[in-house]
Residue, then its C-alpha position, 0 to 999 in steps of 0.5 A: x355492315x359486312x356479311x360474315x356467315x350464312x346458314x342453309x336450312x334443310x327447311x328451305x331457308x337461310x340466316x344471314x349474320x353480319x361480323x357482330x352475329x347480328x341477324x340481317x333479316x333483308x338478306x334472310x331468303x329462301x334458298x330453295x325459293x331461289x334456285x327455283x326462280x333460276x331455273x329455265x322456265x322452258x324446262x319446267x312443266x309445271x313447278x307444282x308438280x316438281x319432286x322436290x327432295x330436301x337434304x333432311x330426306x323430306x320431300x316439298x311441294x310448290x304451290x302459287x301465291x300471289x307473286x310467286x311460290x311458297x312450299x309445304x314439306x310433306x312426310x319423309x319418304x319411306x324406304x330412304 
C-alpha cells in the first residue's frame, strides 16, 4: 500500500488515502495533536493554557486525557 494523498483539516485532523482512494485510518492522525507533542516541552507552561488559532479563524483548547491531550474548538473570535 502506497500513500497518495493527505488532507489537513482546519478541525485539527487529517485523512490519509492510498493510489486506489482508499482511506487508511492507521495513518489518520491529528495533526494539531502532533505538532503539539513536538514541541519543546521547556518551552510550554502549561499546554492547557496554549492560544491555539485554527486555520478557520476558530480558537481550540487543550485538556488532559489519559495518555495525553485532546481539544475543544471554542466560538471563533470576533473582530478577525
Amino acid at each position: 500500500m502506497k500513500i497518495k494523498s493527505v488532507m489537513f483539516f482546519s478541525n485539527g485532523n487529517t485523512a490519509v488515502f492510498d493510489t486506489r482512494g482508499e482511506q487508511i485510518g492507521e495513518l489518520q492522525e491529528s495533526w494539531m495533536l502532533k505538532f503539539i507533542e513536538a514541541l519543546p516541552k521547556e518551552y510550554i507552561e502549561s499546554y492547557e493554557q496554549l492560544d491555539i488559532l485554527l486555520p478557520h479563524g476558530k480558537k481550540a483548547k487543550l485538556f488532559k486525557i489519559e495518555g495525553g491531550f485532546n481539544w475543544d474548538i471554542l466560538e471563533p473570535l470576533t473582530g478577525r
